[in-house]
Phi, psi and omega in degrees: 000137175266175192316330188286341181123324205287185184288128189286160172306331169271010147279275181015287172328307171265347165302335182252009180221025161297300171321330184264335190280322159302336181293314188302304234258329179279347148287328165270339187239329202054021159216153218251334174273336147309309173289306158325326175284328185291299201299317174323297182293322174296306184295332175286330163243022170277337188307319206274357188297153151285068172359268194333344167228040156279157170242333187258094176272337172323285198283325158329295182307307193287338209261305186317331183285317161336269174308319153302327187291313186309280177006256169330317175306311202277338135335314185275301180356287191278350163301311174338299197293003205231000199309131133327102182051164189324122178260151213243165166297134155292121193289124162256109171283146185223160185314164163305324197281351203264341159308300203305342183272067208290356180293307181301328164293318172263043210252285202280000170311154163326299189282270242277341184302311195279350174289291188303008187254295159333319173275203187252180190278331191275336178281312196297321171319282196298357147280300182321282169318301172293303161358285191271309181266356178053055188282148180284171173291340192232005145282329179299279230289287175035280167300313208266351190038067161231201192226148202303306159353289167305310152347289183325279195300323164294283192308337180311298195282327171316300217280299170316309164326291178289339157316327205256356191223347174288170186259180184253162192068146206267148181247143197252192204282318167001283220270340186310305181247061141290299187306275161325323171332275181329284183306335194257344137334292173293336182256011159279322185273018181033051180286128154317304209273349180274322169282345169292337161349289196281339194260152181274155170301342191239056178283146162237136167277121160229155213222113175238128163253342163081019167065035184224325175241210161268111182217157174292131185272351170240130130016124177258128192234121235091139190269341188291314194291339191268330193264342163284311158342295217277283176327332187292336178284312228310327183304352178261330202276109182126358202246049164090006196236140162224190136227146184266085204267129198231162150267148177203119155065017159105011185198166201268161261152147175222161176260142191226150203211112176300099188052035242354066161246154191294131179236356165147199200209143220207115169259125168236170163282234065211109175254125182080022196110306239225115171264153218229341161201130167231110163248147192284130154257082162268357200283118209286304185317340184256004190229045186262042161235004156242023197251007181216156176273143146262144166251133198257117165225181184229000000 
């Protein structure tokens, strides 16, 4: 604290660009207890910086973060490999306003966490940054201790990767929680045919129980295979079973809950109408963040 009471300036600082330095660092890892440990580390050496000779504290703040995350990413990389079944993003419920914001929505979505999974660590930084917070070429390399060049070209191939797996067309929340309507409608009267409606013929389910609770260990493909999953709880719900319809990770959801205690979170996709991906989160580890809004910005 300075004589006035108020916050010295690097407190200030980073205090007034956390949400965006969580956003960065929980987009490079998908998990929200990581990324709170990346700010942890961040805030220790930013503490230790000489203000007067930042010119940036934003892109300061972002390299630093930048670089821990990487860390730390390649660390989850080999837990990642020993992982029980799918491993799924941690869910955040986050506010209503962060749908409306659709770049940020779909950044941090579920389908787009696990597209970014997909890459190397130094592609998945440098898509994040250029993509999402839209950091100049030559702040990335910096961060990535790569040359603005290189930069370039890893963004190129990032930006193409992921182009080839996202999803496509923008949906708007409307019809997003139209979609969710349906589906937690069918899987309360547990109608088969109301849920085959709602599901794409090439819909996928994945189920992470992280090998603590009970999930499927391979990705379920189909909409007949997908709507018998679902339909097989219904016989529970009111029987000590509820759902919840939540935003999670900027999208619709529903939280379902065992006697009221949280027993997981049911993430969707929706392209068209039609959902298109769903994920199951039950790994107990993952879900003390949906019980609070986390604030997500760019």
């Amino acid at each position: 604290m300075t004589e006035g009471g108020r916050p010295d300036p690097a407190t200030e600082a980073f205090v007034a660009h956390r949400n965006l330095l969580f956003t960065v660092a929980y987009e490079m890892l998908g998990s929200a207890a990581d990324a709170e440990d990346v700010l942890q580390e961040t805030w220790l050496r930013w503490a230790n910086v000489d203000l007067d000779t930042v010119l940036g504290q934003r892109a300061y703040l972002v390299r630093i973060t930048t670089r821990q995350a990487l860390t730390r990413l390649r660390t989850l990389g080999r837990r990642k490999e020993s992982y029980v079944g799918p491993w799924l993003p941690e869910p955040l419920l986050t506010a209503p306003d962060v749908a409306e914001d659709v770049e940020l929505a779909d950044s941090v979505s579920m389908a787009m966490l696990l597209v970014l999974e997909t890459l190397t660590p130094t592609e998945r930084a440098v898509f994040v940054l250029r993509e999402v917070f839209d950091l100049d070429y030559d702040e990335i390399a910096e961060a990535v201790d790569k040359s603005p060049a290189a930069v370039r070209q890893i963004a190129h191939r990032a930006r193409a990767h992921v182009a080839a797996r996202r999803p496509r067309g923008i949906v708007s929340p409307a019809e997003m929680r139209g979609a969710l309507k349906a589906f937690q409608r069918a899987v309360e009267t547990g109608d088969l045919q109301s849920l085959l409606d709602i599901l794409a013929p090439d819909v996928v389910a994945l189920t992470d129980g992280g090998g603590v609770k009970q999930a499927q260990l391979r990705p379920i493909v189909g909409a007949d295979r997908v709507a018998r999953l679902f339909a097989a709880g219904s016989d529970r719900v009111g029987a000590g079973m509820s759902l919840e319809p939540v935003q999670v990770n900027g999208g619709p959801a529903l939280i379902v809950r065992l006697n009221g205690e949280i027993d997981g979170v049911v993430a969707m996709r929706v392209e068209e109408g039609l959902v298109t991906g769903l994920y199951l989160v039950r790994n107990p580890e993952k879900l003390s963040r949906v019980e609070r809004e986390t604030a997500v910005s760019r």
